[in-house]
C-alpha positions in Angstrom: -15.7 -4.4 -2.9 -14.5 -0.9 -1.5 -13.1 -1.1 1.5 -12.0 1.9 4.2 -8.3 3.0 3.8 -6.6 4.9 6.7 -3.4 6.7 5.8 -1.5 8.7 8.2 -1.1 12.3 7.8 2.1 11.7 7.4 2.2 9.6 4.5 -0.3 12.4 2.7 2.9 14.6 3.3 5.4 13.1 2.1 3.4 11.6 -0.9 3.3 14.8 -2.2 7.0 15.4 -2.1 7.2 12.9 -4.6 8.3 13.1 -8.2 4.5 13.8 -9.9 5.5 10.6 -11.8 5.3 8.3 -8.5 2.3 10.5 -7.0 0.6 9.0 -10.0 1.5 5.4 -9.3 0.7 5.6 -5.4 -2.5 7.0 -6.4 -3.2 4.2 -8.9 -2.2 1.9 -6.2 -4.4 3.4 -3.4 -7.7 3.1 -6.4 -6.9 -0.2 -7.1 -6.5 -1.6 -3.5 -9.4 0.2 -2.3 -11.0 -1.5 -5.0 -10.4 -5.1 -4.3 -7.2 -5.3 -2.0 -7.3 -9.5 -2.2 -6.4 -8.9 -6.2 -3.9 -11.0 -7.6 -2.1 -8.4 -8.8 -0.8 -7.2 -5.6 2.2 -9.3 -4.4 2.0 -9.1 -0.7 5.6 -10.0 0.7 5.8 -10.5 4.6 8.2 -8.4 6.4 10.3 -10.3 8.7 10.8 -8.9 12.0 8.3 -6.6 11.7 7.1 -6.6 15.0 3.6 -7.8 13.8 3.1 -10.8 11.2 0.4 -8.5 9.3 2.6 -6.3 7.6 3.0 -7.0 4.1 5.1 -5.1 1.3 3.7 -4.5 -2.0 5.5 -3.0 -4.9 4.5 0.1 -6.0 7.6 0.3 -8.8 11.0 -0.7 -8.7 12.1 1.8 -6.4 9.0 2.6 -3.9 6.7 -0.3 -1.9 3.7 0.1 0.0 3.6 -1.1 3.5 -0.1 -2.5 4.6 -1.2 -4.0 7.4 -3.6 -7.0 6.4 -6.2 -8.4 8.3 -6.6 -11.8 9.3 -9.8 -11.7 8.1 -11.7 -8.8 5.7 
């Protein structure tokens, strides 16, 4: 399954302000979910009071998390 990822041009900014050392991992991270973003190996934490119930966290180390919208369906 690949699915379509949109990514602001903000977050392609500041991405590559990063330590190279985290660019890797968000990169790794954008592969694999593109991949199959239902894989068990992402743990997708709700954010409470988010304004919209699809927003999920997901670690991308201990320091940095992704924040992803997730469809009710797809």
């Amino acid at each position: 399954m690949n699915v379509a990822l949109a990514m602001t041009t903000e977050f392609m900014a500041m991405k590559d302000r990063l330590p190279q050392q985290i660019r890797n991992k968000v990169n790794k991270f954008v592969k694999r979910y593109r991949l199959n973003p239902t894989s068990g190996g992402f743990n997708f934490e709700p954010i409470t009071n988010a304004g919209s119930d699809n927003l999920r966290s997901i670690r991308i180390d201990r320091k940095y998390r992704a924040i992803v919208l997730q469809e009710k369906k797809g």
